[in-house]
DSSP file (Angstrom, degrees, kcal/mol; ACC not computed):
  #  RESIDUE AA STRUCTURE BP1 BP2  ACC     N-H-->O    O-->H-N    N-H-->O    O-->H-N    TCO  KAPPA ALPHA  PHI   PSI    X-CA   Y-CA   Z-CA
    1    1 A X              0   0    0      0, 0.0     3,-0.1     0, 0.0     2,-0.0   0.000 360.0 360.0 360.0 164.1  -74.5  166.5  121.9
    2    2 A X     >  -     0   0    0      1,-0.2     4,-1.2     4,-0.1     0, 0.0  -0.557 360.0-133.2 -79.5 160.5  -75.6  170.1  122.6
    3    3 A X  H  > S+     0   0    0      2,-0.2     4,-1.7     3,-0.2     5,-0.2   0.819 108.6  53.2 -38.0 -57.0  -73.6  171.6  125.4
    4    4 A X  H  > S+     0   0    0      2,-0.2     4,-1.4     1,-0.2    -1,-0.1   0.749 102.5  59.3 -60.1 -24.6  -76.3  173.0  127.1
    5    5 A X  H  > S+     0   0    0      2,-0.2     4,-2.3     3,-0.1    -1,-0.2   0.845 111.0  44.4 -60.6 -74.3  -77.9  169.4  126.9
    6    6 A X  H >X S+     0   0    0     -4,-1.2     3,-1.6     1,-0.2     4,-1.0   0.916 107.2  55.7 -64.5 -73.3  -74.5  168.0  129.1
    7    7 A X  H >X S+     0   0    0     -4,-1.7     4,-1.4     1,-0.3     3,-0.9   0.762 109.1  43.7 -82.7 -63.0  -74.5  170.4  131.3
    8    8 A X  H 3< S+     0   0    0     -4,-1.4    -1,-0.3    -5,-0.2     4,-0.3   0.847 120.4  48.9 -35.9 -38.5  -78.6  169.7  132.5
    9    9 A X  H << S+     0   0    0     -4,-2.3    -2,-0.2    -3,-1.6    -1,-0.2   0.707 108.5  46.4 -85.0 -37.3  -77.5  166.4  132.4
   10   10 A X  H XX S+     0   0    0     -4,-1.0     3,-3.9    -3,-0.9     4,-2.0   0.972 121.4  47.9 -65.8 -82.8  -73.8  166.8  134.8
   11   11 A X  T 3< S+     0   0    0     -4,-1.4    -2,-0.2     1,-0.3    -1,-0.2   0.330 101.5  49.7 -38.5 -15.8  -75.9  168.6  136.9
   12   12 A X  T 34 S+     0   0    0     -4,-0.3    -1,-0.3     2,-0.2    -2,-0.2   0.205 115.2  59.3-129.7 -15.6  -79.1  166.3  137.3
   13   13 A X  T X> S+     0   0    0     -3,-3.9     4,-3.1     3,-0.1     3,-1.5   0.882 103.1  47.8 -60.7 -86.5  -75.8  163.6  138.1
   14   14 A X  T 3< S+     0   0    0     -4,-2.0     4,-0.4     1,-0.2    -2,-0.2   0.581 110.0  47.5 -27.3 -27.9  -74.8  165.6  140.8
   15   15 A X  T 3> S+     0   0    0      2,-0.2     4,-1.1     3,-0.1    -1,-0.2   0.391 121.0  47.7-119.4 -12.5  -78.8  166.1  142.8
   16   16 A X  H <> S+     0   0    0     -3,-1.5     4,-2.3     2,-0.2    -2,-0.2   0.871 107.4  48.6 -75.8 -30.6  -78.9  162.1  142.2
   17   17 A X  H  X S+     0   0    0     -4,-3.1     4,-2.3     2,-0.2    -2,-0.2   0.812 116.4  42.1 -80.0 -38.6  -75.9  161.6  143.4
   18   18 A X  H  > S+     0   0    0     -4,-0.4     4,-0.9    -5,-0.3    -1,-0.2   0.964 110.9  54.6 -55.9 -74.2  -76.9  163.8  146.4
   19   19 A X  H  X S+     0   0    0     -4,-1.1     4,-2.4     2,-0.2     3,-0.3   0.794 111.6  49.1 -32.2 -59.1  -80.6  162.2  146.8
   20   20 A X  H  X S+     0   0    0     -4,-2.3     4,-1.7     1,-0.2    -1,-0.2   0.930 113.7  43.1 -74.8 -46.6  -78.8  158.5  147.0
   21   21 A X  H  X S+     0   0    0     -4,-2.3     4,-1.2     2,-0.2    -1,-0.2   0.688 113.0  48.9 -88.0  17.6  -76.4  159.4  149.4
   22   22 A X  H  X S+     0   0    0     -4,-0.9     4,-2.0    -3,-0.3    -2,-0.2   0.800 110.2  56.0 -79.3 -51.7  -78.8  161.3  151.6
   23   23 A X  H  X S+     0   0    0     -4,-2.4     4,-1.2     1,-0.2     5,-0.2   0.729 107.7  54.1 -61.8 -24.9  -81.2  158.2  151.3
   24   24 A X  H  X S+     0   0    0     -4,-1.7     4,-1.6    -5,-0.2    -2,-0.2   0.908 104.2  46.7 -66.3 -51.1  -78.3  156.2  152.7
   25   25 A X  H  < S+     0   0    0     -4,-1.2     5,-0.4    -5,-0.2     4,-0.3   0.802 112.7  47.7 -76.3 -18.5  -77.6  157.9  155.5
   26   26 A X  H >X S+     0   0    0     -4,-2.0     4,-2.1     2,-0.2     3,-1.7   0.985 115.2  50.9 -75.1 -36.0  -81.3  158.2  156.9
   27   27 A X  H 3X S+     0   0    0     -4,-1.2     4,-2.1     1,-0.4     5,-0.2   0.936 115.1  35.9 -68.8 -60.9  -81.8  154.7  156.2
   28   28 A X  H 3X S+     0   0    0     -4,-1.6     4,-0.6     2,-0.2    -1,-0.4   0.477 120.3  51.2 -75.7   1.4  -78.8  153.3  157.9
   29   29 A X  H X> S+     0   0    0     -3,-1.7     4,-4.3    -4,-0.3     3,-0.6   0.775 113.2  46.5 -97.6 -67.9  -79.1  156.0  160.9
   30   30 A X  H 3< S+     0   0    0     -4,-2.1    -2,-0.2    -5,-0.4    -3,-0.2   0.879 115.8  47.7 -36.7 -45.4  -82.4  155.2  161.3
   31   31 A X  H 3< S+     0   0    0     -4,-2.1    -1,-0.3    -5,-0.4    -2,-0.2   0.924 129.4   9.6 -83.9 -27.1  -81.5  151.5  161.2
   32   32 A X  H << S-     0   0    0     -3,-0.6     2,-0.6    -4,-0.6    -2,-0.2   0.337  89.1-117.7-143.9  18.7  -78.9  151.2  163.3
   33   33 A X     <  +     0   0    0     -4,-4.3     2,-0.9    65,-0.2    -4,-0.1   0.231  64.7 127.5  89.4 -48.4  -78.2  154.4  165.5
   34   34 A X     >  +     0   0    0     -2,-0.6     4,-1.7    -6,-0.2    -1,-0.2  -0.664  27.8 174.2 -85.2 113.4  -74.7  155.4  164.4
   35   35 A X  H  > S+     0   0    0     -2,-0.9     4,-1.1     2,-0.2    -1,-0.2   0.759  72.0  46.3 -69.9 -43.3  -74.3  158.9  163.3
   36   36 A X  H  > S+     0   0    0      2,-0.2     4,-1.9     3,-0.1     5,-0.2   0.781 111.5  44.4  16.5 -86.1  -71.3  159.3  162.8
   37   37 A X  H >> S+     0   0    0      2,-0.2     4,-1.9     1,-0.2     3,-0.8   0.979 111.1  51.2 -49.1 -62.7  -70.4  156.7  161.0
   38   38 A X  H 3X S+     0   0    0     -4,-1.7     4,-3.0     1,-0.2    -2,-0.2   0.903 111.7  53.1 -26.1 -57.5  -73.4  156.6  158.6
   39   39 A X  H 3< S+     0   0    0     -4,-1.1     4,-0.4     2,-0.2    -1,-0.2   0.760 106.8  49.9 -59.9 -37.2  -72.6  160.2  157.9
   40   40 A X  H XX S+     0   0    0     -4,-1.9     4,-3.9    -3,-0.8     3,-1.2   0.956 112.2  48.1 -64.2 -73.4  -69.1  159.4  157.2
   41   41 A X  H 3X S+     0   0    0     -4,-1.9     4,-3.0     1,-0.3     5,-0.3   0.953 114.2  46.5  -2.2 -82.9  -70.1  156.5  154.7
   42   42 A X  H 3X S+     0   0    0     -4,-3.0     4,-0.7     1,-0.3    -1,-0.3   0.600 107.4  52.2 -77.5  -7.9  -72.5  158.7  153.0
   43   43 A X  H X> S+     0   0    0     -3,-1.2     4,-1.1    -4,-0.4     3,-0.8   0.798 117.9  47.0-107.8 -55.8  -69.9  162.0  152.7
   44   44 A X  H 3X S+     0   0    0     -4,-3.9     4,-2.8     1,-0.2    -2,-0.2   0.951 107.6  51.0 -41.7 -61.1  -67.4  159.1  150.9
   45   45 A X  H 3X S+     0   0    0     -4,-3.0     4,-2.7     2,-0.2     5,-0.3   0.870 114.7  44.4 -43.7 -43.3  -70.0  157.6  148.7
   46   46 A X  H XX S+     0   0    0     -3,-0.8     4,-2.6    -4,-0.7     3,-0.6   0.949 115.1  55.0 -68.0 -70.0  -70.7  161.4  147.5
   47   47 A X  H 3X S+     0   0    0     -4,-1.1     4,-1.0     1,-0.2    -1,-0.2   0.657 117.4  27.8  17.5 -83.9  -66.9  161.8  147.3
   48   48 A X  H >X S+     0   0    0     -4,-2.8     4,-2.2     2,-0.2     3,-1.0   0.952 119.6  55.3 -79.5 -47.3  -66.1  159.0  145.1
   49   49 A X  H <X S+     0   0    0     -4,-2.7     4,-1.6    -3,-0.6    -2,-0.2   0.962 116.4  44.6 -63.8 -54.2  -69.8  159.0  143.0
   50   50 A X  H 3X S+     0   0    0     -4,-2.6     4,-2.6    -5,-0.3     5,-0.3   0.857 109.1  53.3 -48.9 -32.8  -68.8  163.0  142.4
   51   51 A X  H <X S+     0   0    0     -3,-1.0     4,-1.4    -4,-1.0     5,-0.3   0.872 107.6  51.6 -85.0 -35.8  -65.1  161.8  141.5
   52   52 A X  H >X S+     0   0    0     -4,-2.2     4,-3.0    -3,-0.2     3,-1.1   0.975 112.9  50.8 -62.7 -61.1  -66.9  159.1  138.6
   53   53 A X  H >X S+     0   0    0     -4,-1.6     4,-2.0     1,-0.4     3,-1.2   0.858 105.4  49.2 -58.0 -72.6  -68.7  162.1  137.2
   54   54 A X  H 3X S+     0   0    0     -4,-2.6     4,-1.1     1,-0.3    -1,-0.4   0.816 112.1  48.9 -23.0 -34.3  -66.0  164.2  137.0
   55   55 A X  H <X S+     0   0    0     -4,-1.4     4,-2.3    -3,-1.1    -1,-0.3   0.927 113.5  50.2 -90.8 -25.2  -64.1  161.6  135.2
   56   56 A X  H << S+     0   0    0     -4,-3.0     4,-0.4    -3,-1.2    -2,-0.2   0.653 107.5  44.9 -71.4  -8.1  -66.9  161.1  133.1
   57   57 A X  H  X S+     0   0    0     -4,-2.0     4,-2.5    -5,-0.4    -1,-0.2   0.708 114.0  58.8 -92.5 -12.0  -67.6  164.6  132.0
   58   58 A X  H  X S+     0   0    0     -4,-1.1     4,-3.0    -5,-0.4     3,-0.2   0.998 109.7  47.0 -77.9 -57.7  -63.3  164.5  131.5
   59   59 A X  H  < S+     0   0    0     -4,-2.3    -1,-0.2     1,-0.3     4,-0.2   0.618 118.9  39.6 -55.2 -27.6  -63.9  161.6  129.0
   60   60 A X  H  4 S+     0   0    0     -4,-0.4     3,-0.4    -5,-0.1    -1,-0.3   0.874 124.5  30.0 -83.2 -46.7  -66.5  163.2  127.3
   61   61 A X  H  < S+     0   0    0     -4,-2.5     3,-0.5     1,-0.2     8,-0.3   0.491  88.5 100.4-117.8  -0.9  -65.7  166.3  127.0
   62   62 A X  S  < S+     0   0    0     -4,-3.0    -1,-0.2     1,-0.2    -3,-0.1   0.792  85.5  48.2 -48.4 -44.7  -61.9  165.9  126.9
   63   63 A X  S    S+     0   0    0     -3,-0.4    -1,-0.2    -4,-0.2    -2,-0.1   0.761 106.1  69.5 -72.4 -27.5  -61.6  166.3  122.8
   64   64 A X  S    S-     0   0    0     -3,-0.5    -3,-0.1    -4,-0.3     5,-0.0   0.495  99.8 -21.7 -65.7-159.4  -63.9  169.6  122.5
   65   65 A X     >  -     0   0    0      1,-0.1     4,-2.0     4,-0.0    -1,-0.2  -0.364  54.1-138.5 -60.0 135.4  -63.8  172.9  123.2
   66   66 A X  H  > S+     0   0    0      2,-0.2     4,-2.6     1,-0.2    -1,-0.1   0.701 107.6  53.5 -70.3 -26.8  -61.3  173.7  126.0
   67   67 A X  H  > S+     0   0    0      2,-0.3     4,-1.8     3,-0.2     5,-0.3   0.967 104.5  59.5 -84.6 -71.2  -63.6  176.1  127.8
   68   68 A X  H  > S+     0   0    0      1,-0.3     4,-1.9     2,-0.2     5,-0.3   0.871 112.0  47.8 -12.1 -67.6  -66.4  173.0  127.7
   69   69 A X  H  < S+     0   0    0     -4,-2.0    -1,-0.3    -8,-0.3    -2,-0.3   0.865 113.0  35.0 -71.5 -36.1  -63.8  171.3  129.7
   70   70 A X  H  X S+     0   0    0     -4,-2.6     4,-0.7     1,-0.1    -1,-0.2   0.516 111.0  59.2 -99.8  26.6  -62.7  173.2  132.2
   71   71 A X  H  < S+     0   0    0     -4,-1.8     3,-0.2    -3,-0.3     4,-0.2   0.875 109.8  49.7 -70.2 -62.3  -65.9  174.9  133.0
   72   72 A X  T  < S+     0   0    0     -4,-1.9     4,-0.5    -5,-0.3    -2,-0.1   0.584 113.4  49.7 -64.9  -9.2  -67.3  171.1  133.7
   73   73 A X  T >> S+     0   0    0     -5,-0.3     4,-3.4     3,-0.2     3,-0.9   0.897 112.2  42.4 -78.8 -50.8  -64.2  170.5  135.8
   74   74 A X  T 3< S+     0   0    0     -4,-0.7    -2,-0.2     1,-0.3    -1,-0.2   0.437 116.4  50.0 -94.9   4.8  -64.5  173.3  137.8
   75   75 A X  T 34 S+     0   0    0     -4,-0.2     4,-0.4     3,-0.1    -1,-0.3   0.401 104.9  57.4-112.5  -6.3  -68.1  172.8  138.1
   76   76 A X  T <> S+     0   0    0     -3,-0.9     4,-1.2    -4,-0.5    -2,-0.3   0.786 107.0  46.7 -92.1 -50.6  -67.8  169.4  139.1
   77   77 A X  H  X S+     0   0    0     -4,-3.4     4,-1.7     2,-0.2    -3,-0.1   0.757 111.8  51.0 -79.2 -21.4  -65.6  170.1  142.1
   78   78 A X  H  > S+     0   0    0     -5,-0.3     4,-3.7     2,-0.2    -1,-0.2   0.881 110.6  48.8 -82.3 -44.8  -67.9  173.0  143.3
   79   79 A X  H  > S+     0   0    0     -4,-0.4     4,-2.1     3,-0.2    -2,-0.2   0.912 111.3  55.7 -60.2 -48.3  -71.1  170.6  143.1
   80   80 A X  H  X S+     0   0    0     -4,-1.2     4,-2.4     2,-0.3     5,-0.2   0.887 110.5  39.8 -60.0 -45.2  -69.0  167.9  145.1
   81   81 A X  H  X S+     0   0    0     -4,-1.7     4,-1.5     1,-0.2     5,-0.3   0.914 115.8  52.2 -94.3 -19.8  -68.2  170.0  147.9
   82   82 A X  H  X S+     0   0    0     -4,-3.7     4,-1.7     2,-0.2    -2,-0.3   0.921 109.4  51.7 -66.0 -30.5  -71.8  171.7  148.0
   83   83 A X  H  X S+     0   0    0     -4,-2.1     4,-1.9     2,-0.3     5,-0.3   0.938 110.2  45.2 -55.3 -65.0  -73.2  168.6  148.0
   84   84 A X  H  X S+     0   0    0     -4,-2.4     4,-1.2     1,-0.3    -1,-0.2   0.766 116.8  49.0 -72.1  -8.9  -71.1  167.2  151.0
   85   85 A X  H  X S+     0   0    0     -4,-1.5     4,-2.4    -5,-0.2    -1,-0.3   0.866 109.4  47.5 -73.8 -52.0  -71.6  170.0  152.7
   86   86 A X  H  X S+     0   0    0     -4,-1.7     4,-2.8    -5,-0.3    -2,-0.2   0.896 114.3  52.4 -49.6 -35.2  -75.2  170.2  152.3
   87   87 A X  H  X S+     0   0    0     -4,-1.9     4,-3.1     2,-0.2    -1,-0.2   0.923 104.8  48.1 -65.8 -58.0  -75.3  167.1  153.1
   88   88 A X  H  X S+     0   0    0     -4,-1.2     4,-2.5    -5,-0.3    -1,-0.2   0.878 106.5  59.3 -61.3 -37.0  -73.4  167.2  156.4
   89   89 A X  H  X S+     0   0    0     -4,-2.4     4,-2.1     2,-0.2     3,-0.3   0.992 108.1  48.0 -79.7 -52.6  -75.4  170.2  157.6
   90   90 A X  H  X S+     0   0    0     -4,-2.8     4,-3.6     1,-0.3     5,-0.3   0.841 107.2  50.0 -30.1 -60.0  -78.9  168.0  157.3
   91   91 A X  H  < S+     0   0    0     -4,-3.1     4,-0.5     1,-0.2    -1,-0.3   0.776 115.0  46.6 -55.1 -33.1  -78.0  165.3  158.8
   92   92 A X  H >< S+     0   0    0     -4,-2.5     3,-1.6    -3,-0.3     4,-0.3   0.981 118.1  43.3 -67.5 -34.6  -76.7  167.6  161.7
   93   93 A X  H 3< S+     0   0    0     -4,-2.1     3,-0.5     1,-0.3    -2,-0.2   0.827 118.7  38.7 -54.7 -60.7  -79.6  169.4  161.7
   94   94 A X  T >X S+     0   0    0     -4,-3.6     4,-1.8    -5,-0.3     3,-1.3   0.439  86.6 110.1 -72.8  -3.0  -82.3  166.4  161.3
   95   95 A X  H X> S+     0   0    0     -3,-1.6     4,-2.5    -4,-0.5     3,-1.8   0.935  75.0  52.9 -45.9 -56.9  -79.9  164.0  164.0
   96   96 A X  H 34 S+     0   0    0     -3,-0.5     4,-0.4    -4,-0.3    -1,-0.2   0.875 114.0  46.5 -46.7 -34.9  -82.6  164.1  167.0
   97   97 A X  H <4 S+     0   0    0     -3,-1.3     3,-0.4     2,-0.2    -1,-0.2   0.806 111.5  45.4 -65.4 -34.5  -85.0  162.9  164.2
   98   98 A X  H << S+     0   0    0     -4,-1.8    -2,-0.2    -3,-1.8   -65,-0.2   0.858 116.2  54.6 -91.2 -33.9  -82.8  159.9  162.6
   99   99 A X  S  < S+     0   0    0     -4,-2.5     2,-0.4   -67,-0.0    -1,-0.2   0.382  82.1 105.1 -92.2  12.7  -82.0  158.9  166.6
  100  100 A X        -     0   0    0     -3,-0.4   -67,-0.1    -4,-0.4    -1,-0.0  -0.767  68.1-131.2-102.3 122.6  -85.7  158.5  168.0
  101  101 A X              0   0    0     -2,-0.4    -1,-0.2     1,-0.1   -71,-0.0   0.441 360.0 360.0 -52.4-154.5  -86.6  155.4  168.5
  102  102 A X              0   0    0      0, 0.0    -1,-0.1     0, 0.0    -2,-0.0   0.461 360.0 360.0 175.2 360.0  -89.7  154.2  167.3
């Protein structure tokens, strides 16, 4: 497969990966009130869903070009922690929204 090809592909992992646990935590905040918790939940799930990709781009890309590998490594851990970070800062941001009743 082309490099450039995996790489669209790693990445486009990574803003699902994002999307699902972002949709988890309004859902369950929304449903039941705890922020905290939810939030907590949903910054693991990225956690561990970031940690399968990584081990899948390792598995893939493990036999190739060395540069191919640790580029996807090191691009894998940097997406993981923008992502829980991104992540973290919505939810504080949007909390008065997830906690109104309705």
């Amino acid at each position: 497969m082309n490099p450039d090809v995996s790489y669209v592909l790693y990445v486009g992992g990574f803003v699902l990966i994002f999307l699902l646990t972002y949709q988890y935590a309004f859902f369950m905040i929304k449903k039941t009130g705890q922020m905290m918790a939810h939030s907590f939940v949903a910054a693991t799930l990225n956690v561990v869903l970031g940690a399968c990709a990584v081990l899948g781009w390792t598995i893939y890309s493990y036999g190739t070009v060395e540069t191919l590998f640790m580029t996807g490594l090191r691009l894998g851990s940097f997406l993981t922690v923008l992502s829980i970070l991104v992540l973290s800062v919505l939810l504080f941001i949007k909390r008065k929204q997830f906690l109104q009743t309705t």
